[in-house]
Residue frames as a rotation matrix with the C-alpha (Angstrom) as fourth column:
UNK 1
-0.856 -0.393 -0.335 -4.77
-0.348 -0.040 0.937 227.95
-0.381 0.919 -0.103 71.62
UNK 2
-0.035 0.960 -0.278 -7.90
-0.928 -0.135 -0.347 227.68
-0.371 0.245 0.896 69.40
UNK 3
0.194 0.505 -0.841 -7.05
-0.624 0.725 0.292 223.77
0.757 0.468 0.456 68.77
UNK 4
-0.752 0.101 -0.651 -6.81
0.423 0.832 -0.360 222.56
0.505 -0.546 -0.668 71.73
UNK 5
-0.600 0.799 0.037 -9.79
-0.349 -0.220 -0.911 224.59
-0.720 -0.560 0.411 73.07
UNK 6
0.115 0.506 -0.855 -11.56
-0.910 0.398 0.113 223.13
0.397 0.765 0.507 69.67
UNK 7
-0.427 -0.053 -0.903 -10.28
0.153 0.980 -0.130 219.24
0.891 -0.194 -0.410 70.84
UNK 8
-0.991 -0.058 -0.120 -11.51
0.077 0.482 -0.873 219.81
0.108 -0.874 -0.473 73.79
UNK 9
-0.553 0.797 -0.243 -14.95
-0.677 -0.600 -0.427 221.07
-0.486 -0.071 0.871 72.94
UNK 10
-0.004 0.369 -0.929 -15.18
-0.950 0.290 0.119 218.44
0.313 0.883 0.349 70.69
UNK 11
-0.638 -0.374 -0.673 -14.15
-0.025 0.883 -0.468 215.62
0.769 -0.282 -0.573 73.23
UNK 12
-0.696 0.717 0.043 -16.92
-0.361 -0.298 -0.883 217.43
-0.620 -0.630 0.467 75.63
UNK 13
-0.120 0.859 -0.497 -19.50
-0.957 0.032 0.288 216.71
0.263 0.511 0.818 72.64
UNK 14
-0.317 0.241 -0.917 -18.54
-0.119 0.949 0.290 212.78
0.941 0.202 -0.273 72.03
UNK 15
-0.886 0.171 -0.430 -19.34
0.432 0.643 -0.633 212.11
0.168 -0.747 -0.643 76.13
UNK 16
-0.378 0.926 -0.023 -22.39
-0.506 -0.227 -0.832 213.62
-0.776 -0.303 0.554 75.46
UNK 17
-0.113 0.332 0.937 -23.03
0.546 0.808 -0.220 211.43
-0.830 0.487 -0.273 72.16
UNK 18
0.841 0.030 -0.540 -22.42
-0.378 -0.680 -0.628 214.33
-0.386 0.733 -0.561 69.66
UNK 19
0.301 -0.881 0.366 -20.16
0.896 0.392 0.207 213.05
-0.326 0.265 0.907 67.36
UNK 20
0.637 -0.434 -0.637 -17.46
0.083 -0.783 0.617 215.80
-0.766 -0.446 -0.463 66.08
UNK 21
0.231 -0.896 0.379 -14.86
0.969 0.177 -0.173 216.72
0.088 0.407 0.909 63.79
UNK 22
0.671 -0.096 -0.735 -12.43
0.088 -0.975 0.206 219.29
-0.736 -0.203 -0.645 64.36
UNK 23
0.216 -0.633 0.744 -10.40
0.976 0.164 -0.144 220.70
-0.031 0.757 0.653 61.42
UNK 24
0.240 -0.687 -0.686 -7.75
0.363 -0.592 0.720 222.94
-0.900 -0.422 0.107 61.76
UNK 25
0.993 0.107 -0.051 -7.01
0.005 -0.467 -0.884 225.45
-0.119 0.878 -0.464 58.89
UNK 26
-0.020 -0.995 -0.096 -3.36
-0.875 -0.029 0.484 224.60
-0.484 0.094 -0.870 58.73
UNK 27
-0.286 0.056 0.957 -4.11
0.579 0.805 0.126 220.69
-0.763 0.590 -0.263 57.08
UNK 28
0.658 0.431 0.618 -5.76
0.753 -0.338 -0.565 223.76
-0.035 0.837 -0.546 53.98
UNK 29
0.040 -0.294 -0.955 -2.45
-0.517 -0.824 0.232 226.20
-0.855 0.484 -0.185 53.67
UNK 30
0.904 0.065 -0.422 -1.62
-0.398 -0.229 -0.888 226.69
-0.155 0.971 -0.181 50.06
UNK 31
0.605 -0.792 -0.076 1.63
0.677 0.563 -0.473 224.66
0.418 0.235 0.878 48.19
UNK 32
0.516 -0.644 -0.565 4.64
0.584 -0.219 0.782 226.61
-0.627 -0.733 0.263 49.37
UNK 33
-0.679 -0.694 0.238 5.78
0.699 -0.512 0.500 227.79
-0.225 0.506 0.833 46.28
UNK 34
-0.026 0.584 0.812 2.23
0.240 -0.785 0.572 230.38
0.970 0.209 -0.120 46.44
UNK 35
0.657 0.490 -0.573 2.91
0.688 -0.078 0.722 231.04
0.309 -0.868 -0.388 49.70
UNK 36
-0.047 -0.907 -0.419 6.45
0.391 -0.403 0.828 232.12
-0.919 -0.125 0.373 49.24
UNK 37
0.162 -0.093 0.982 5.97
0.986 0.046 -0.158 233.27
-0.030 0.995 0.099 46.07
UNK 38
0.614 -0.252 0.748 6.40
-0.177 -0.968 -0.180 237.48
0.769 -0.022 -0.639 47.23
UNK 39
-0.375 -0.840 0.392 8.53
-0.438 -0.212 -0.874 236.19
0.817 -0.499 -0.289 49.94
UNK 40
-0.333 0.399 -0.854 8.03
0.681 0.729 0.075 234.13
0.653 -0.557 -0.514 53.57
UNK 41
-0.308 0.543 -0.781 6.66
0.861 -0.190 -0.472 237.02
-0.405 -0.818 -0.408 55.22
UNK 42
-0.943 0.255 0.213 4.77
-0.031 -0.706 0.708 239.14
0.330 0.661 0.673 52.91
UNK 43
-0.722 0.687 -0.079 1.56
-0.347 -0.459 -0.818 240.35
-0.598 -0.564 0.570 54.75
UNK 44
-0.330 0.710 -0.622 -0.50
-0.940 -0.306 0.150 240.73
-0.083 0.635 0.768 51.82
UNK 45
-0.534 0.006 -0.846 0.08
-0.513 0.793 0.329 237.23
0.672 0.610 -0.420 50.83
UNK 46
-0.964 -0.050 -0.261 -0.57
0.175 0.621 -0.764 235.83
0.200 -0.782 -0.590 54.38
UNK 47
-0.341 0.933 0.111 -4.03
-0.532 -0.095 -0.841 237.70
-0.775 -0.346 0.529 54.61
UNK 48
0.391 0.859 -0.332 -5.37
-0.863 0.217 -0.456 236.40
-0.320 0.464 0.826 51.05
UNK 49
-0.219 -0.564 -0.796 -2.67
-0.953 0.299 0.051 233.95
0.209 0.770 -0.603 49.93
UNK 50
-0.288 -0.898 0.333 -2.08
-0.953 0.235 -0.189 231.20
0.091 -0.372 -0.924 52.48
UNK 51
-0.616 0.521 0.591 -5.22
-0.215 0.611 -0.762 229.45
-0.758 -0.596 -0.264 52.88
UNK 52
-0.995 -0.042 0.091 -7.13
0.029 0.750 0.661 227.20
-0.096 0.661 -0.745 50.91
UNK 53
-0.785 0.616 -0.056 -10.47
-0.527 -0.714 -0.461 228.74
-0.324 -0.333 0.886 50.69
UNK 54
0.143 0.791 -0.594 -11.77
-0.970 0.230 0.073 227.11
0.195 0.566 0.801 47.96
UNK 55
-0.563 -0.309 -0.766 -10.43
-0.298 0.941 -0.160 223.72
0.771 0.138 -0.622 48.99
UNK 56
-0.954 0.301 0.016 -12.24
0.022 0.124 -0.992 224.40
-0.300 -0.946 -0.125 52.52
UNK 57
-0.196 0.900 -0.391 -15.55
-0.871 -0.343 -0.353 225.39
-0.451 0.271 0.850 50.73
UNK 58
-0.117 0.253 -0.960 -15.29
-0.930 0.312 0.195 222.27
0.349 0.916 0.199 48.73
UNK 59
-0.290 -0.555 -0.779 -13.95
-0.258 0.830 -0.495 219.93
0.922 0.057 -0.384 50.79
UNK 60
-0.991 0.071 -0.116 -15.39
0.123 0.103 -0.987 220.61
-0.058 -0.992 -0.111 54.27
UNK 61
-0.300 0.938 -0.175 -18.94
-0.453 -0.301 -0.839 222.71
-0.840 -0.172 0.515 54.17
UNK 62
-0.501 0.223 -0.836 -19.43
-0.865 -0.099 0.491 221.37
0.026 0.970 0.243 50.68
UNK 63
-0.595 0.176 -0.785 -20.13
0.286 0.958 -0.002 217.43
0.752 -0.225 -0.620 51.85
UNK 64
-0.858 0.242 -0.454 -22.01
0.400 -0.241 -0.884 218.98
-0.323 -0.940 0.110 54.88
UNK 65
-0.745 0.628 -0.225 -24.65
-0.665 -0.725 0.180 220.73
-0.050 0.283 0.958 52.69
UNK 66
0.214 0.718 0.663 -28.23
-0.393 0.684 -0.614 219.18
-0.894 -0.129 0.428 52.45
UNK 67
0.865 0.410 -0.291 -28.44
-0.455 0.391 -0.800 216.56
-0.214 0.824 0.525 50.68
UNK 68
0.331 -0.851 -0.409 -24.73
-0.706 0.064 -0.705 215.58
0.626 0.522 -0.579 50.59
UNK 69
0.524 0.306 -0.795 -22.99
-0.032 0.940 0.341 212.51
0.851 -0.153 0.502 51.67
UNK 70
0.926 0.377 0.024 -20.86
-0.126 0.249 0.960 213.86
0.356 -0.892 0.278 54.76
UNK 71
0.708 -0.697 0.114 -17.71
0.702 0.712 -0.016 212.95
-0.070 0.091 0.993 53.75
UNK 72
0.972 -0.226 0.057 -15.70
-0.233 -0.955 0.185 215.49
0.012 -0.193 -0.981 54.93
UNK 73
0.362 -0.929 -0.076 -11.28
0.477 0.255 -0.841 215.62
0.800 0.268 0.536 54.18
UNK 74
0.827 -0.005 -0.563 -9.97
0.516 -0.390 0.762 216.71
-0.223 -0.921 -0.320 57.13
UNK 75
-0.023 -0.852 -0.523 -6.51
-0.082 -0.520 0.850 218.19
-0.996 0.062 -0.058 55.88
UNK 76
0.919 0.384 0.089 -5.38
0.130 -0.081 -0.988 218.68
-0.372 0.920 -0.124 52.40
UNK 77
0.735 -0.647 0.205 -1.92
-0.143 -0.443 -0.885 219.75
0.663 0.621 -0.418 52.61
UNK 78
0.523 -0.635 -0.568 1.20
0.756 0.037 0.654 218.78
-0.394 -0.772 0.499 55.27
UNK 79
0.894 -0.312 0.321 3.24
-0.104 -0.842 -0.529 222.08
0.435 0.440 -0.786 55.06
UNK 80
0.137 -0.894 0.427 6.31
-0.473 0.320 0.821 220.32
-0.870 -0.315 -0.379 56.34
UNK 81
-0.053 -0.093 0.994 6.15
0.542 0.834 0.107 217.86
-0.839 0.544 0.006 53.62
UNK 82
-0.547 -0.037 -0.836 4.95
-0.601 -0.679 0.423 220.39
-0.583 0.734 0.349 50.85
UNK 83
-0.764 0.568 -0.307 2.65
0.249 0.699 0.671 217.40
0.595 0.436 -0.675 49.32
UNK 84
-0.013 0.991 0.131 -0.81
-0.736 -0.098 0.670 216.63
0.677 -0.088 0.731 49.69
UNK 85
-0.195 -0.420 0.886 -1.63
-0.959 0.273 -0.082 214.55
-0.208 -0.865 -0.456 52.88
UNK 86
-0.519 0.175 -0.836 -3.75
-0.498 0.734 0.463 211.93
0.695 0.657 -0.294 50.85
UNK 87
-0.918 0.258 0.302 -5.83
-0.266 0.166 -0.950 211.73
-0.295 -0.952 -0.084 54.34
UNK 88
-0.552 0.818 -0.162 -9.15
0.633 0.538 0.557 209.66
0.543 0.205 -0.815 53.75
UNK 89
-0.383 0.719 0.580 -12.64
-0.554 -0.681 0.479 211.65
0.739 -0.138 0.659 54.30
UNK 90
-1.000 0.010 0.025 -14.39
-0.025 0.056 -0.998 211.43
-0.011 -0.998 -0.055 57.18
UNK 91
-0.628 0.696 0.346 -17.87
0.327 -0.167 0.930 210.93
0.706 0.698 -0.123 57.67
UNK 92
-0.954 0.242 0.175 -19.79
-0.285 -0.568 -0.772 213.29
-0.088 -0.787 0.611 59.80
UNK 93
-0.736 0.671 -0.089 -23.03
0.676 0.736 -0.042 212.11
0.037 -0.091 -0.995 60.48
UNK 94
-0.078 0.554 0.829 -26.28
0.093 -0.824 0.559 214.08
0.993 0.120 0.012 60.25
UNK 95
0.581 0.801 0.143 -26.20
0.137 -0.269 0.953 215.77
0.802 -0.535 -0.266 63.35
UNK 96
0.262 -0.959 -0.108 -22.73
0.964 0.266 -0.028 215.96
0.055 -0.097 0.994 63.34
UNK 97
0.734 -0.259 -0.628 -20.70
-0.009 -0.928 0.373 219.12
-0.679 -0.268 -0.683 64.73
UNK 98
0.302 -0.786 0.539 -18.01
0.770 -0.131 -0.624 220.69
0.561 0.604 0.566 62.47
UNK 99
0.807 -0.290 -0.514 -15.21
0.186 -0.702 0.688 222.73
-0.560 -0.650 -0.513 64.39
UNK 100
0.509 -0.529 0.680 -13.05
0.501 -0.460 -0.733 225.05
0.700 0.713 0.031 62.17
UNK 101
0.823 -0.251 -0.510 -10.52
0.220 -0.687 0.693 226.60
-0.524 -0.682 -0.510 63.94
UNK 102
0.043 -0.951 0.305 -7.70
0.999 0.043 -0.006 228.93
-0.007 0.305 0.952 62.50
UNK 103
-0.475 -0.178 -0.862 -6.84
0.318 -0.948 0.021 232.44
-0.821 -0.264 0.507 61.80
UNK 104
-0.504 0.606 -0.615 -8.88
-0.519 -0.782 -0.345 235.46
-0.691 0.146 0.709 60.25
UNK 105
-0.704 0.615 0.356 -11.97
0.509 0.786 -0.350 232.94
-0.495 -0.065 -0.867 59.33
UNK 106
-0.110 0.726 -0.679 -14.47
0.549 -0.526 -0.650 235.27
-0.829 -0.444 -0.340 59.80
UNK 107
-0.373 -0.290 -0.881 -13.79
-0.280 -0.870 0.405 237.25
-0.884 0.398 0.244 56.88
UNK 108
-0.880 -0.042 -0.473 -14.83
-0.473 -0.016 0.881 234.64
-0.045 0.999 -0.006 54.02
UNK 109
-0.241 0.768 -0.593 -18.03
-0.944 -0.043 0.328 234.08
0.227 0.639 0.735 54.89
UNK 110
-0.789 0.201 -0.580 -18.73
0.086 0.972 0.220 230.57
0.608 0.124 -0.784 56.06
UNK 111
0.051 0.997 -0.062 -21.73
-0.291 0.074 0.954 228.92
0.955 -0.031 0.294 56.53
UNK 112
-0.864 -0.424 -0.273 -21.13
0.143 0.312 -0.939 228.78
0.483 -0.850 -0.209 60.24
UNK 113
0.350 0.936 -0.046 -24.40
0.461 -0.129 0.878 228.06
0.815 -0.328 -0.477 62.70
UNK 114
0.990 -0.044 -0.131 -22.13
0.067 -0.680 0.730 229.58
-0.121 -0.732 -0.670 65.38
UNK 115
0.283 -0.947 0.150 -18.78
0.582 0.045 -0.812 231.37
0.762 0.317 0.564 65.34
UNK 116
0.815 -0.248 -0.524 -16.90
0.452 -0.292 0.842 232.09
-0.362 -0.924 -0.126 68.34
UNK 117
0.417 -0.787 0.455 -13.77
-0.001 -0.501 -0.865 234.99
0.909 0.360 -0.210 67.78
UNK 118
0.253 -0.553 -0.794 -10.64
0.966 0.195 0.171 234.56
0.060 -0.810 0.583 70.55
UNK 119
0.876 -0.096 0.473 -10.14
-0.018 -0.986 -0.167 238.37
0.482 0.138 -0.865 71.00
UNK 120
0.031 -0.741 -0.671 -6.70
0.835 -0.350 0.425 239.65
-0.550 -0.573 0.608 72.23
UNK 121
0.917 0.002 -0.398 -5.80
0.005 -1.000 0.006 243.05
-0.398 -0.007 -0.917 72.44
UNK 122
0.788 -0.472 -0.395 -2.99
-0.495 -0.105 -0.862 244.38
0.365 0.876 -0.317 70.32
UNK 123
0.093 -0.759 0.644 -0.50
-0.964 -0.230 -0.132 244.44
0.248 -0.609 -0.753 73.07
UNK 124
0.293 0.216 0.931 -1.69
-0.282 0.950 -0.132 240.43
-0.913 -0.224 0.340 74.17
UNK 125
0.864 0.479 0.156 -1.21
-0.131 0.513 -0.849 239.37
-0.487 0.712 0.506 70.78
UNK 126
0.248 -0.962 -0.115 2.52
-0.388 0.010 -0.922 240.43
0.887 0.274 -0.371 70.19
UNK 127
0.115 -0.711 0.693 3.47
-0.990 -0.026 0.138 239.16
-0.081 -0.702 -0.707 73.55
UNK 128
-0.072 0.154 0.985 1.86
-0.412 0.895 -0.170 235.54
-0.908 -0.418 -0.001 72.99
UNK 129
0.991 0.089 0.099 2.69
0.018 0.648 -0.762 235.34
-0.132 0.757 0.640 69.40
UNK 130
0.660 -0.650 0.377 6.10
0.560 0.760 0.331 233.78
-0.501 -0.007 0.865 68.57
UNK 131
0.262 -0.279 -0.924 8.83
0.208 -0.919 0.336 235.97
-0.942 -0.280 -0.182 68.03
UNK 132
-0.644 -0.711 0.282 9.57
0.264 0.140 0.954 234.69
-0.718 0.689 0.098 64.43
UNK 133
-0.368 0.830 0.420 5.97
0.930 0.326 0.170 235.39
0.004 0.453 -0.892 63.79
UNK 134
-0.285 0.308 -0.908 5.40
0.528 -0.740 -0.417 238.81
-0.800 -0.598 0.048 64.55
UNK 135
-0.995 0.093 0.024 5.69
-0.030 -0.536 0.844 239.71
0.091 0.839 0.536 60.62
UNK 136
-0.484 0.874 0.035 1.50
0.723 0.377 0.580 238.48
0.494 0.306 -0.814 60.71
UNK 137
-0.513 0.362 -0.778 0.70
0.658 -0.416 -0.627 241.04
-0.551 -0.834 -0.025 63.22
UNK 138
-0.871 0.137 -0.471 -0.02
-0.302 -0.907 0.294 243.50
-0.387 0.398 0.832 60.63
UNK 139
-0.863 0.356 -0.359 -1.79
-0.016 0.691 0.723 241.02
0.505 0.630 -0.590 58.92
UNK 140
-0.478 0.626 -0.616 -4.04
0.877 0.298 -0.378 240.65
-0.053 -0.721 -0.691 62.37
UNK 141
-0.734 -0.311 -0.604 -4.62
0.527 -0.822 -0.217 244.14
-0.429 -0.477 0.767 62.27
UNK 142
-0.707 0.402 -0.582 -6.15
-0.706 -0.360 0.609 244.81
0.035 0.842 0.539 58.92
UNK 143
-0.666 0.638 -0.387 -8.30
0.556 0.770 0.313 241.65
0.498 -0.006 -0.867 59.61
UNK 144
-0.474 0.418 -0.775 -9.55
0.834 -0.068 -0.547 243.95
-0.281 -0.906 -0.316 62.95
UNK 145
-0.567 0.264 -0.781 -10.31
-0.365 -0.930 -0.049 246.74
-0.739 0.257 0.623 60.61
UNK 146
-0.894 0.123 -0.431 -11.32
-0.384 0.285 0.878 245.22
0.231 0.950 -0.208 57.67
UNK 147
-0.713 0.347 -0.610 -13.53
0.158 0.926 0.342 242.35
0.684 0.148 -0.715 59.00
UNK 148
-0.621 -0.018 0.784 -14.31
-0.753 -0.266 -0.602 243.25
0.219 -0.964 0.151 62.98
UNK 149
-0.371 0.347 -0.862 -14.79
-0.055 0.918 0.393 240.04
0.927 0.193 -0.321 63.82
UNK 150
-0.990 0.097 -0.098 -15.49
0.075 -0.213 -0.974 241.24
-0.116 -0.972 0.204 67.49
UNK 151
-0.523 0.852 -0.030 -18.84
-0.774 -0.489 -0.401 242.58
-0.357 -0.186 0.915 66.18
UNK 152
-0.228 0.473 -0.851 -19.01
-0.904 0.222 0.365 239.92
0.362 0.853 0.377 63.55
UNK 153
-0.843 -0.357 -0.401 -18.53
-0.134 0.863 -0.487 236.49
0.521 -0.357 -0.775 65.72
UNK 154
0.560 0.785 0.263 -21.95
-0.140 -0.224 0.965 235.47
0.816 -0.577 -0.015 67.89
UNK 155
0.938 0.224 -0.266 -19.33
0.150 0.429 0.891 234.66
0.314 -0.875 0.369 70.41
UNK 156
0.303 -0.883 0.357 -16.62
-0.530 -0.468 -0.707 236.62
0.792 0.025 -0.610 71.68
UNK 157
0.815 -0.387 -0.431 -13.91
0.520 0.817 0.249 235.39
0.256 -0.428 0.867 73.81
UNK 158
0.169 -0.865 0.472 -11.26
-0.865 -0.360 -0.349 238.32
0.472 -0.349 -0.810 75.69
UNK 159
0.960 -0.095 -0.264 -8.49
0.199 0.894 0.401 235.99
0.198 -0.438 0.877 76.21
UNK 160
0.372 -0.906 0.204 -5.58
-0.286 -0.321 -0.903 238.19
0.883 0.278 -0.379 76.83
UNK 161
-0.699 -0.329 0.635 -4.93
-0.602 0.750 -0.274 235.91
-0.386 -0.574 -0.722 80.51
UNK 162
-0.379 0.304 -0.874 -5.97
-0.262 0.871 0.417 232.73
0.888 0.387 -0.250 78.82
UNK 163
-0.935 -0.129 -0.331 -6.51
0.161 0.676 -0.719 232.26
0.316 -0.726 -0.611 82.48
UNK 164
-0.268 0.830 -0.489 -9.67
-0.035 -0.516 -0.856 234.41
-0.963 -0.213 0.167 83.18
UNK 165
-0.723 0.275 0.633 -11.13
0.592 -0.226 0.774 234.08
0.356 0.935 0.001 79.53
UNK 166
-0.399 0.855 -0.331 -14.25
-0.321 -0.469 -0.823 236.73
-0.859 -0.222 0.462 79.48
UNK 167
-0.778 0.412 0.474 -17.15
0.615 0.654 0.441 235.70
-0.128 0.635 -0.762 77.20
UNK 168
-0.386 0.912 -0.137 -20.04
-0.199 -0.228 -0.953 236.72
-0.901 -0.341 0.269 75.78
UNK 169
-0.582 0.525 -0.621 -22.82
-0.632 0.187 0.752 235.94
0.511 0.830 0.223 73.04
């Protein structure tokens, strides 16, 4: 799963003296009543709706730009709760790592110095996503057309036996 392979990359940095933050694009979905607003499993919505784009642009890479103080919100939103988390900012130091990890990223553009895409084939992806979840598949799809984060990522990742990952970049 791309956060615990993110916590653990990041727990590899601190014992080298990189400090770290990893933020997970679930603390940035969207209230619940725009998420559900065409229904809980409307495609469309899930590719452009769910996430907090502009809250991630502001709130994460925004503090991170030169010249800014660092302070970086890790989450914004408990989607169990439906409320804001009211989590205190973080301060990444200069020379601090930022690790985003969530689904179809790749597509808006962040200022990423390196982006790594988890690849599964179609067939890998419906077995090892959750049957209640399959409505998103489509969703994955049009991301793989739309976006092709395969070409677009400096670092791919075929992880359809999580055991044997293949790499390159």
């Amino acid at each position: 799963r791309p956060g615990d392979l993110a916590a653990r990359v990041s727990e590899a940095l601190r014992v080298r003296g990189r400090p770290s933050l990893v933020v997970g694009t679930e603390g940035f979905l969207r209230p619940a009543s725009l998420r559900f607003e065409h229904g809980r499993r409307d495609v469309d919505t899930y590719y452009d709706g769910w996430y907090d784009t502009g809250a991630l642009w502001r709130e994460v890479f925004g503090p991170l730009e030169p010249g800014a103080d660092g302070r970086v919100l890790p989450d914004l939103w408990d989607p169990a709760t439906d409320r804001a988390t009211r989590s205190p900012h973080v301060r990444l130091p200069p020379g601090g790592l930022l690790l985003l990890h969530g689904p179809l990223l790749l597509r808006h553009w962040f200022p990423f110095d390196l982006s790594v895409h988890i690849l599964l084939s179609p067939g890998a992806l419906r077995r090892r996503t959750p049957e209640a979840d399959h409505w998103t598949l489509p969703a994955f799809a049009r991301y793989e057309a739309e976006t092709d984060p395969a070409a677009t990522a400096d670092v791919l990742i075929r992880a359809d036996d999580p055991r044997h990952p293949a790499w390159n970049g």
